[in-house]
C-alpha positions in Angstrom: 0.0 0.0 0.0 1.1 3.6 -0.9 0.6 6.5 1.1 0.0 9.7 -0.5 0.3 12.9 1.4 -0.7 15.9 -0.1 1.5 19.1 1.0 -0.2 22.9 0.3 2.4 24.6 -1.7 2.4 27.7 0.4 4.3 26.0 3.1 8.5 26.7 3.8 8.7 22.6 4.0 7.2 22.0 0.6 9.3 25.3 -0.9 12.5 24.3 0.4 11.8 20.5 -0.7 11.2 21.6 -4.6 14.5 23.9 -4.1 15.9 20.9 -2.9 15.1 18.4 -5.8 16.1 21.7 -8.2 19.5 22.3 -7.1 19.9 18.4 -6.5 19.2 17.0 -9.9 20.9 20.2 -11.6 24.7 19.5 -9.5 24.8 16.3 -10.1 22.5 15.0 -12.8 24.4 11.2 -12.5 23.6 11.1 -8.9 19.9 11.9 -9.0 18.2 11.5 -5.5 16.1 8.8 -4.6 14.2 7.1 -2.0 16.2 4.2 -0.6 14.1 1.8 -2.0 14.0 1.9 -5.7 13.4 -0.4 -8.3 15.5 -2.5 -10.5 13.9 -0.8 -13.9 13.8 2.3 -12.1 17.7 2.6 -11.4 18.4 1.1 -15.1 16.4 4.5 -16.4 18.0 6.5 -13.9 21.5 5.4 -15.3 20.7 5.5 -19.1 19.3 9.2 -18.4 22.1 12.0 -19.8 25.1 12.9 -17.2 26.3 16.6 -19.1 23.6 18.5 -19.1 24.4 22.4 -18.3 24.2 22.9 -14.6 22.3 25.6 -13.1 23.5 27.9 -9.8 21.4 26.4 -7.1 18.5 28.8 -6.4 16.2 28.9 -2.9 12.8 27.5 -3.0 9.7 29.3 -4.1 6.0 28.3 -2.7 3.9 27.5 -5.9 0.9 29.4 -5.6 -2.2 27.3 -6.3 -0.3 24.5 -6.9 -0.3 21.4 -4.9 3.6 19.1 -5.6 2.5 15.3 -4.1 4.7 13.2 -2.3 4.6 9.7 -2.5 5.8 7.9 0.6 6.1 4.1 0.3 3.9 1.5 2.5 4.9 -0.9 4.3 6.5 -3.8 1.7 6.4 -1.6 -1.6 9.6 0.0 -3.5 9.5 3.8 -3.4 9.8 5.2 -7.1 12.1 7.8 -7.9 11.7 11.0 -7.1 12.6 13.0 -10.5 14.3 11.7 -13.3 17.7 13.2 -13.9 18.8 16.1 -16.6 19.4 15.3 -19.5 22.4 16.8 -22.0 22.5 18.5 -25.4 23.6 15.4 -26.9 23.2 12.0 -24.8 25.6 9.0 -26.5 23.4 5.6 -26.5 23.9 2.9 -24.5 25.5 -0.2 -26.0 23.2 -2.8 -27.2 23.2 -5.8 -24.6 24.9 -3.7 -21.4 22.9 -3.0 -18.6 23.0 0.5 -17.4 25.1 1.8 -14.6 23.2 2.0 -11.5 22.9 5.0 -9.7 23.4 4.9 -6.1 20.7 6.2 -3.7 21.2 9.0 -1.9 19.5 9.9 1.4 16.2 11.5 1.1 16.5 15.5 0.5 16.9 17.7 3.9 15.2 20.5 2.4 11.6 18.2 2.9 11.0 18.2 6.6 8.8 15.3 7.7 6.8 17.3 10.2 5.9 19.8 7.4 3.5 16.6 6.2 0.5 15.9 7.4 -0.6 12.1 6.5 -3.5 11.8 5.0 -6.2 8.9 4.8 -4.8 5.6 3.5 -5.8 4.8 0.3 -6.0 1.7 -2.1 -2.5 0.4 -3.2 -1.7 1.8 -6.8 2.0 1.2 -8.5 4.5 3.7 -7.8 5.2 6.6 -10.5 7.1 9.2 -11.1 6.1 12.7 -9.8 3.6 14.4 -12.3 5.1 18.0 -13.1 2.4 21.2 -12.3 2.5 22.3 -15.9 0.6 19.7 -17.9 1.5 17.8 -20.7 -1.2 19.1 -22.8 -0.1 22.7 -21.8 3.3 22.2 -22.4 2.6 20.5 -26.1 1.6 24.0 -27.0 5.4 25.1 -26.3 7.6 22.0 -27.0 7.6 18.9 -29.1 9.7 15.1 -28.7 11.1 13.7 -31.8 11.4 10.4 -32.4 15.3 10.0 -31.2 14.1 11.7 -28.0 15.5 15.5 -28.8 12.9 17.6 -27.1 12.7 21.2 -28.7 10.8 24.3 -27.8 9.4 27.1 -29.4 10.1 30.9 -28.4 8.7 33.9 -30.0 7.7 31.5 -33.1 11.5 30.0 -33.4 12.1 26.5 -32.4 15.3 25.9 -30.3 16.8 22.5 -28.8 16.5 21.6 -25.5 18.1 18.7 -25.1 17.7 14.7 -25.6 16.2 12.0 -23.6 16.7 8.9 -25.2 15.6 5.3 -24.4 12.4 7.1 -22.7 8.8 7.6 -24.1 8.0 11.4 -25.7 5.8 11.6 -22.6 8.9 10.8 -20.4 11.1 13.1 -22.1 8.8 15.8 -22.7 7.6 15.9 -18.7 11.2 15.8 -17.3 12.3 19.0 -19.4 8.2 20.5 -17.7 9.5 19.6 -14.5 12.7 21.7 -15.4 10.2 24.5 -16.6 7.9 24.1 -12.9 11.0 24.7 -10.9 12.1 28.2 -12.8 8.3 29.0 -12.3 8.8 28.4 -8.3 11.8 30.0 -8.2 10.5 33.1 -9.5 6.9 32.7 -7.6 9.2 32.5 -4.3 11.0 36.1 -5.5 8.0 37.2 -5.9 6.7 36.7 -2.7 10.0 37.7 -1.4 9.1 41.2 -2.9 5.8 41.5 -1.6 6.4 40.5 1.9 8.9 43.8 1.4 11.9 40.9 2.7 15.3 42.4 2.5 16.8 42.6 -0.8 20.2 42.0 -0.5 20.6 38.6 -2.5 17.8 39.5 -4.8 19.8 40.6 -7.5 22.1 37.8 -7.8 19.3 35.3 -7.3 16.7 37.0 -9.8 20.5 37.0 -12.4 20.5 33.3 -11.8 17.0 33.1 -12.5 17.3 35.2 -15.9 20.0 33.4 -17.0 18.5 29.8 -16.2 15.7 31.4 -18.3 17.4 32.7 -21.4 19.3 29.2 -22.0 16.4 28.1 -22.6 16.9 24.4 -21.6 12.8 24.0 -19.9 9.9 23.0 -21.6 7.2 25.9 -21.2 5.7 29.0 -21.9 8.9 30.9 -22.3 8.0 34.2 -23.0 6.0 34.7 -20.0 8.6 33.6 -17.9 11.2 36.8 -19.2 8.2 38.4 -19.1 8.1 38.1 -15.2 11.5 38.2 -14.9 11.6 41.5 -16.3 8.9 42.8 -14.2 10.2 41.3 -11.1 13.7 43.1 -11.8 12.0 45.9 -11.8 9.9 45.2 -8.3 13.0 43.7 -7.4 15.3 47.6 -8.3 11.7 49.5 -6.8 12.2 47.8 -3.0 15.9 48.3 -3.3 15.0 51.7 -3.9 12.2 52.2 -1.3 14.6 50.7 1.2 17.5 53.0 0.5 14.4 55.8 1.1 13.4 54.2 4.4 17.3 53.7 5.2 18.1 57.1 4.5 15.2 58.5 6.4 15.7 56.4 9.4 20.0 58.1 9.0 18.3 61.4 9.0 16.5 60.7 12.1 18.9 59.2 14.1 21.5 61.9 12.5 18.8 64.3 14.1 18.6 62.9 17.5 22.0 62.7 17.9 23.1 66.2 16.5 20.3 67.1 19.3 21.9 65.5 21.9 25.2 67.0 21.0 23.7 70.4 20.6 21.9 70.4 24.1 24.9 69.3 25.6 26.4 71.7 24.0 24.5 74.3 25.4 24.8 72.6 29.3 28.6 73.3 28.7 28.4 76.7 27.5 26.8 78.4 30.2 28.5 80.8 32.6 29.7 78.6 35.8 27.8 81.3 37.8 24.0 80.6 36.6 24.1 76.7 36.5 22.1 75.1 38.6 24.7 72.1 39.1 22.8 68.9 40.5 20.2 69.3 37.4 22.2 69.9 34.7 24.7 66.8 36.0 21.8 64.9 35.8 20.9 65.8 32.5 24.0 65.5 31.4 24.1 61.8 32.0 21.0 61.2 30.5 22.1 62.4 27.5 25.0 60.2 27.7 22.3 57.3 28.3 20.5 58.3 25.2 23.8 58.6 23.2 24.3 55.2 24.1 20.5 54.0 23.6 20.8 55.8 19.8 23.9 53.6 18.9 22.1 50.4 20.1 19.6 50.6 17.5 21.9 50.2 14.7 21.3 53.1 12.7 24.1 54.6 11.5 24.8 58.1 10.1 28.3 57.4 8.7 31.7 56.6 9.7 33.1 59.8 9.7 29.8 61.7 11.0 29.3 59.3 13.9 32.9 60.1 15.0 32.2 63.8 14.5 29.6 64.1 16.6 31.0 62.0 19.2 33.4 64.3 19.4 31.5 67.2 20.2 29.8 65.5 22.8 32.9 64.1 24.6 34.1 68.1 24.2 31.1 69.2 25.3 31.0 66.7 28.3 34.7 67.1 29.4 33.9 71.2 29.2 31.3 70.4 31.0 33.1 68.9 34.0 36.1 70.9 33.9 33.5 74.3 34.8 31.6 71.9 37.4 35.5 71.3 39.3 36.4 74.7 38.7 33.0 76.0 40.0 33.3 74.1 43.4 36.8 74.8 43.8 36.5 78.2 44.0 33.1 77.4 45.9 35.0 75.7 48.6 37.4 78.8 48.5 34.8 81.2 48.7 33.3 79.1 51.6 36.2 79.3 53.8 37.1 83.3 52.9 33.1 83.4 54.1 33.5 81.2 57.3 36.7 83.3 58.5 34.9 86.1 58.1 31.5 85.2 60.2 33.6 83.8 62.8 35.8 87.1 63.5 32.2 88.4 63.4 31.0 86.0 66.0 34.0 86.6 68.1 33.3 90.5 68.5 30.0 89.6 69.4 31.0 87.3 71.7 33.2 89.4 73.4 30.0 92.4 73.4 27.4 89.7 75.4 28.7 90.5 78.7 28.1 94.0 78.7 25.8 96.3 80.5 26.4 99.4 78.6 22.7 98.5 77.0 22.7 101.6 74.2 26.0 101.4 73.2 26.3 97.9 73.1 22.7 97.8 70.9 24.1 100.2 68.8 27.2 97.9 68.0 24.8 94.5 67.8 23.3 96.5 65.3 26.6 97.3 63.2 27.4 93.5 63.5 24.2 92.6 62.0 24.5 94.6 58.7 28.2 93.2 58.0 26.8 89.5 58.8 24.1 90.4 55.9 26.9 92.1 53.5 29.6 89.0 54.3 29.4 86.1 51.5 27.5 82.7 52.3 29.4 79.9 53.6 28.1 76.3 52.8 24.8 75.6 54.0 25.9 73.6 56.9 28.7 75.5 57.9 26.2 79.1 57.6 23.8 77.3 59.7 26.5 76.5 62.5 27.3 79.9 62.4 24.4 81.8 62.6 23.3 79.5 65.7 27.0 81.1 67.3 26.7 84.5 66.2 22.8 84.7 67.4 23.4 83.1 70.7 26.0 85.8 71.7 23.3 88.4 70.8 20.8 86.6 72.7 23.0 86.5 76.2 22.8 90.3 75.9 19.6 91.3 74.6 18.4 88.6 77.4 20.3 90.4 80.1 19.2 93.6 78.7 16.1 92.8 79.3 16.1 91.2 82.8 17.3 95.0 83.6 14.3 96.6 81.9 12.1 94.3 83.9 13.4 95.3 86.9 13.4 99.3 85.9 9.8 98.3 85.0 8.7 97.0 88.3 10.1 99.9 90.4 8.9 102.8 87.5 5.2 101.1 88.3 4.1 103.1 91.1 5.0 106.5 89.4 3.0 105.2 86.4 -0.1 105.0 88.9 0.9 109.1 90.1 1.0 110.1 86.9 -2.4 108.0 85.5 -4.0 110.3 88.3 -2.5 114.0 87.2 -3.5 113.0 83.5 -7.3 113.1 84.7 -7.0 115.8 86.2 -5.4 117.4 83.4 -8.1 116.2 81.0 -10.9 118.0 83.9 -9.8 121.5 82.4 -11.4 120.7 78.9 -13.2 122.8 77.5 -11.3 126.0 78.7 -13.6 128.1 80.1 -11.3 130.6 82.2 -8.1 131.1 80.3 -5.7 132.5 83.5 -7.2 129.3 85.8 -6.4 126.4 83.2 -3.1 128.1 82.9 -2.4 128.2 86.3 -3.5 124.6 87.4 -1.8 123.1 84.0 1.6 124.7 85.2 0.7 122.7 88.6 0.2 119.6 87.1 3.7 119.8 85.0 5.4 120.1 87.7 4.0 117.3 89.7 4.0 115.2 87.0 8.4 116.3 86.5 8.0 115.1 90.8 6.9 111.7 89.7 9.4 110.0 88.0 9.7 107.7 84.8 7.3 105.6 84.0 8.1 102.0 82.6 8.8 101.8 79.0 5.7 100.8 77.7 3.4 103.1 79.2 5.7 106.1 78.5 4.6 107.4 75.0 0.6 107.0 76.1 0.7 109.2 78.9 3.2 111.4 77.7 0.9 112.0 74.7 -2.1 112.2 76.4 -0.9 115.5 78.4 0.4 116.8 75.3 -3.0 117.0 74.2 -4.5 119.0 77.3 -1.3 121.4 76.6 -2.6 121.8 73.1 -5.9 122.4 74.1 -5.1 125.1 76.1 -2.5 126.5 74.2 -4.8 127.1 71.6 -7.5 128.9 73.7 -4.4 131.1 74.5 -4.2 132.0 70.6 -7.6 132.4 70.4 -7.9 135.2 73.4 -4.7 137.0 72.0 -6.0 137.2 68.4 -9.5 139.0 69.7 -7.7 141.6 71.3 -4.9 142.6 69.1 -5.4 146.5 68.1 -4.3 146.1 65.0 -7.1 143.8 63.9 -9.9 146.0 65.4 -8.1 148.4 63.5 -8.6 146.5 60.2 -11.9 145.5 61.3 -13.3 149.2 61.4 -11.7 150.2 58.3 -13.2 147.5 56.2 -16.8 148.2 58.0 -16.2 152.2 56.8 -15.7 150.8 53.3 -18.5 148.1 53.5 -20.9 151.1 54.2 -19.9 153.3 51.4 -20.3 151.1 48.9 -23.3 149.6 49.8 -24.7 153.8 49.9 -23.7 154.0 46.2 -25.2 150.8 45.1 -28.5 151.6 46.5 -28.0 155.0 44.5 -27.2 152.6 41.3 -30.7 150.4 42.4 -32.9 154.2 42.4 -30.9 155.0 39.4 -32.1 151.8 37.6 -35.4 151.7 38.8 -36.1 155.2 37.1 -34.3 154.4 34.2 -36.6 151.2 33.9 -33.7 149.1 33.1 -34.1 145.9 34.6 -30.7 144.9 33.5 -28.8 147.2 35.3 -31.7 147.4 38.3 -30.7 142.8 38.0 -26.6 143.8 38.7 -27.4 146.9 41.2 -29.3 144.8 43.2 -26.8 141.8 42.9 -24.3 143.4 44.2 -25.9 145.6 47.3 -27.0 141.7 48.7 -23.3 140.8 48.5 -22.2 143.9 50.1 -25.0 143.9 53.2 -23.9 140.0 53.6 -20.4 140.7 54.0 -20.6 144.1 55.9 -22.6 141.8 58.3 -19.9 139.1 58.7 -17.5 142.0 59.6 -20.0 143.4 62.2 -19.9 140.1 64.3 -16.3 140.1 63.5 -15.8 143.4 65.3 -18.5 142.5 67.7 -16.3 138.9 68.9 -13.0 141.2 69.1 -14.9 144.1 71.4 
């Protein structure tokens, strides 16, 4: 029994199997592969079948599209046939009459067809083993090529007929489907290019594969539609020269990118190493520094390059740019150390004058001083933070033993100035009793009694000084001003002023009530409008003046 398994074309097993046979057969057309098992008749044709025919470059598989290539496994107690029959030459010599045939030895079955690419199918009835049918039919392939009767197969191209090769000893059938087979492997060659293209796979090898092709093609040593097959050999150079092209596009675009990123990188570093020392702000930009450095290194791990001599001139700016970088960052904290110890000497000098100040009791002087320490402290440089901190703890602690002693004095002063506080809380309302001023010479003379009681008293404590010293102030002001008021009633000289203005007043009010009798005979109500006008302004001011005169009398 023989099973048959039936293997879709599409499939890398089935592919690589037909490159397999291909390159096989086309080697070594003596030593055609077969299945270990092969039959007497079978290895006499395989011996008689031509040994110099032209050998083709060994090409890589190609899936047959819509094509199905059957492989016939032998069952259990049958002879496997052979596999393909072998190439045949330009001219095959015939084999003497009476000699049997050289006998091919078998070869191992091909690598290229993975068993676990086939899938076994349902037995079926035992039939005698054949040779492999080609994909192009014999029918088909009559419309290209003919068999003479000596077994020279020819075929026709573009209306010329041109010689294959020779098969002798064999049926036109034979002969005609081994050069088919020939024919069915240039077809999968080029289906497998083809597919090649369209899966956009890289195109390195295609050129010399799809040149092996075309010339496999033009020696025209296949049985087949020709024509069509230079046909799709030109057209596939063509896809073949478009994905070259589109991937010399995509390369160069994915150069210009990563050129971009890195010139970036290079120009932001850069930029990190060319700014003053003075306005970095150091534990950022060292970070961001080494992140670029990380993304320099990410970039070249991707493996796209920007040329040779590009690479290695931007690398060069950035290790610039990165040792520039680092030199400022040493040279910056070197002269920050300096600058911190030129500021620590001088805040300690500081905190040593104020040291030697805390003791005193000389509280106004010594304030004054504290004071004058203060604004150098502000003007002197920063130390480091730790060492500023430490420092300002010193130099406010020796202020604090004085301002604390300070203090305990005031408290003390305050306590003892309490009960003259109390004295002069009493004189203040006393003061305040005079308001309003009614008699002038008695609020004068009790006011002067109250100052000096009040000088009698004493100081008052600190806090309490400005209110009540304020508050007499006030009663002083009051009365002061009632003073003013009393003097500017009887100065001479503004009665004086007072009657001289009222003499005026008078006159002119007599001659505008002359204008107002004037008018009034005249009938002109204009001028009788302006008389009259005027005369009101005059009697209300002559009347202010009156009362004037009247207050100062």
């Amino acid at each position: 029994m023989v099973a048959r398994v039936r293997v879709c074309p599409a499939t890398s097993a089935c592919l690589a199997g037909a490159a397999g046979r291909s390159s096989t057969k086309e080697k070594n057309p003596v030593s055609e592969q077969h299945l270990p098992e092969q039959n007497e008749q079978e290895q006499a044709q395989t011996a008689a079948e031509p040994t110099n025919e032209a050998v083709a470059p060994e090409q890589p598989a190609a899936p047959v599209a819509q094509e199905q290539a059957e492989v016939v496994a032998p069952a259990e107690g049958q002879e496997a046939p052979a596999e393909e029959a072998p190439a045949e030459p330009e001219v095959a010599p015939e084999a003497p009459a009476g000699e049997a045939p050289a006998q091919a030895a078998p070869a191992a079955t091909p690598a290229a067809v993975k068993p676990t690419a086939l899938k076994p199918a349902a037995p079926k009835p035992a039939a005698a083993a054949a040779p492999q049918a080609p994909s192009t039919s014999l029918e088909e392939a009559r419309k290209f090529g003919r068999v003479s009767e000596d077994g020279h197969v020819f075929v026709t191209v573009d209306g010329a007929e041109v010689a294959v090769g020779q098969y002798p000893d064999k049926t036109a059938d034979e002969a005609l489907a081994y050069f088919v087979r020939k024919y069915d492997d240039l077809v999968a060659q080029i289906m497998l290019l083809e597919q090649r293209v369209v899966a956009k796979a890289p195109s390195g090898d295609m050129p010399k594969t799809l040149d092996t092709i075309d010339a496999a093609v033009k020696e025209r040593k296949v049985v087949g539609d020709i024509a069509a097959l230079e046909a799709r050999t030109e057209n596939l150079r063509v896809a073949v020269e478009n994905l070259r092209a589109d991937e010399r596009r995509n390369a160069d675009k994915l150069r210009a990118e990563a050129l971009a990123k890195r010139e970036a990188i290079v120009a932001e570093a850069e930029e990190l190493a060319g700014r003053p020392p003075a306005q970095v702000q150091w534990k950022i930009s060292s970070t961001r520094m080494a992140e670029l450095f990380e993304e320099w290194k990410a970039e070249q791990k991707t493996g796209h390059r920007v040329g040779r001599s590009t690479e290695d001139a931007l690398w060069k700016r950035f290790r610039a740019a990165r040792t520039t970088f680092d030199r400022h960052r040493r040279a910056f904290f070197s002269k920050l150390d300096s600058d911190n110890s030129e500021a620590k000497s001088q805040k300690e000098a500081l905190i040593a004058r104020a040291e030697e100040l805390q003791n005193s009791t000389d509280w106004g002087n010594t304030a004054r001083e504290y004071r004058r320490l203060m604004d150098e402290w502000k003007a002197s440089k920063r130390a480091s933070r730790r060492d500023d901190d430490a420092l300002w703890q010193r130099f406010r602690a020796a202020q604090d033993v004085f301002f604390a002693a300070r203090k305990a004095d005031n408290d003390a002063i305050d306590a003892e100035f309490g009960a003259n506080l109390v004295v002069k809380e009493a004189l203040l309302e006393e003061a305040r009793a005079l308001l309003p001023v009614k008699d002038l010479a008695t609020a004068q003379k009790q006011l002067n009694s109250i100052r000096d009681r009040w000088e009698e008293a004493g100081k008052v404590p600190r806090g309490d000084l400005q209110r009540v010293e304020s508050a007499l102030r006030q009663v002083e002001d009051a009365v002061k001003s009632a003073e003013d008021e009393q003097w500017r009633r009887s100065n001479p000289e503004t009665k004086a002023r007072s009657n001289s203005m009222l003499s005026q007043l008078e006159d002119a009010i007599s001659e505008l009530e002359a204008d107002v009798a004037k008018a009034e005979a005249k009938g002109d109500a204009r001028a009788l409008t302006k008389a009259k006008e005027a005369l009101e302004a005059r009697q209300a001011w002559l009347e202010t003046v009156r009362r004037s005169a009247g207050d100062l009398g």
